[in-house]
C-alpha positions in Angstrom: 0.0 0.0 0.0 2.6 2.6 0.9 4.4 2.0 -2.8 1.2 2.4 -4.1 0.9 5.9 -2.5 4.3 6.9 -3.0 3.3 6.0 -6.6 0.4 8.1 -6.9 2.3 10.7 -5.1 5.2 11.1 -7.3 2.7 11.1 -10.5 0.6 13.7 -9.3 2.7 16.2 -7.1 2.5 18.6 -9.9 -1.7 18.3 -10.0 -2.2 20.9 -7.6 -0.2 23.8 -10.1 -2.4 22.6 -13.3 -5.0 22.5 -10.8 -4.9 26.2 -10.0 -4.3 27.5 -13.2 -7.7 25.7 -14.4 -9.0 27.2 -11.4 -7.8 30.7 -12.8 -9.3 29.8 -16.2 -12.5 28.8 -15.0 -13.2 31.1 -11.7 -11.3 34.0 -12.0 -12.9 36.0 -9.5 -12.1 32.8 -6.6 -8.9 32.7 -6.8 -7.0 33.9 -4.3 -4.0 36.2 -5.6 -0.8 34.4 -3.5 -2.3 30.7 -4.9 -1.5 31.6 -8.4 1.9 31.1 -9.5 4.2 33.6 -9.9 4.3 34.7 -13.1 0.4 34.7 -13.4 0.0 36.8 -10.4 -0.3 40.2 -12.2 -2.8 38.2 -14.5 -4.9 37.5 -11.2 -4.5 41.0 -10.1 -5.5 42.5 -13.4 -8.5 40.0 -14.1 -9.6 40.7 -10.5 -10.0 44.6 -11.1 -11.1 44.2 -14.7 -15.5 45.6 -14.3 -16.5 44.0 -17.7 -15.0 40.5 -17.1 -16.1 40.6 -13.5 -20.0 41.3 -14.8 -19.9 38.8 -17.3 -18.5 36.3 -15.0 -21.4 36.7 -12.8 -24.0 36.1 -15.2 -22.8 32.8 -15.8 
């Protein structure tokens, strides 16, 4: 069992990255800032304070 999880571990310890960016994709407005990586940080920030994306975002 533990070779099993180290298994599934070691295959999936970059999920949580794709993970967030899909979460960026898909939820802009939930995602908090600091979660995002680096370089998509200003993308957060901009998306966040952008009126037109934010209303059309809600209507879905």
């Amino acid at each position: 069992m533990d070779v099993l999880l180290k298994e599934f571990s070691e295959r999936f310890k970059d999920s949580e990255k794709i993970f967030v960016a899909l979460r960026l994709v898909a939820f802009p407005d939930l995602v908090a800032t600091e979660s995002a990586l680096l370089d998509l940080q200003m993308e957060v920030v901009e998306l966040k304070n952008n009126e037109l994306l934010i209303k059309k975002f809600k209507k879905k």
